[in-house]
N, C-alpha and C positions, 0 to 999 in steps of 0.2 A: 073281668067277667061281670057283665051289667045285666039284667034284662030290660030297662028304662030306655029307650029309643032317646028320648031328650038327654037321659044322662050320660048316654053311652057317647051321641055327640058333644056334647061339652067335652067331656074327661078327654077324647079324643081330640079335639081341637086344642086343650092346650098343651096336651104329651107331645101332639107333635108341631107344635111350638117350642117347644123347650126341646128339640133335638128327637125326640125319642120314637122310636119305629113302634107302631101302635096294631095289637091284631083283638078282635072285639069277636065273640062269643055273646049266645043267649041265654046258657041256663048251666050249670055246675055240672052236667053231665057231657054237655058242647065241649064244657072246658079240660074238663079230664082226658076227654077223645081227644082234645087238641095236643096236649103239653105232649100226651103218651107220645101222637103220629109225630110231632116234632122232638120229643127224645131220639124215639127211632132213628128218623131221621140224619140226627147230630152224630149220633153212635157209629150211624153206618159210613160216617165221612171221619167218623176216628177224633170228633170231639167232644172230650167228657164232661165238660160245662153244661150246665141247664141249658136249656132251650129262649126260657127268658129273662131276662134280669132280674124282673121280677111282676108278681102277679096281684092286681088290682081284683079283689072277690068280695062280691055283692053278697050280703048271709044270706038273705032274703030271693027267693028263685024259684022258676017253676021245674018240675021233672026233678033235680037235685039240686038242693040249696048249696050255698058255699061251707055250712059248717061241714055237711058228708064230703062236699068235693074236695076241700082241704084236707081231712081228716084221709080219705083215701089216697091224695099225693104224697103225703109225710109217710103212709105206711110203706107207699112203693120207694122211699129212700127218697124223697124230690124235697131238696136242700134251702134253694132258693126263697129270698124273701116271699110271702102271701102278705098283703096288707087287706083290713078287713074294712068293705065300706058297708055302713049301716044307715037306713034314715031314721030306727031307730032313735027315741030321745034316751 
């Protein structure tokens, strides 16, 4: 979850170079509506693995940053790696 148009293409071009199916979101509230509708999803086809492997979350965001967006998937039980990108120094 990016909201950088330049970053979201970079990250995105070498994920999926390196194999990895890439889905890009704009803002930590995007991203919550996303992982939930593809929990659903997984659930309703009888698979109980996350939805993603794992989730790239920008802290910095409009609408909900990644610290709320994270901090509300862990509450709903969502397992799966978050790694945190900051431009933060």
């Amino acid at each position: 979850m990016e909201d950088g148009l330049d970053n979201q293409r970079l990250l995105a071009l070498i994920l999926r170079k390196a194999g990895a199916k890439v889905t890009i979101v704009n803002n930590g509230k995007e991203a919550l509506e996303k992982v939930i509708a593809e929990q659903k999803k997984s659930l309703a086809d009888g698979i109980q693995t996350p939805p993603f492997d794992v989730i790239l979350m920008d802290m910095q965001m409009p609408e909900m940053d990644g610290y709320e967006a994270t901090w509300r998937l862990r509450e709903m039980g969502y397992t799966a790696p978050i790694i945190a990108l900051t431009a933060m120094p």
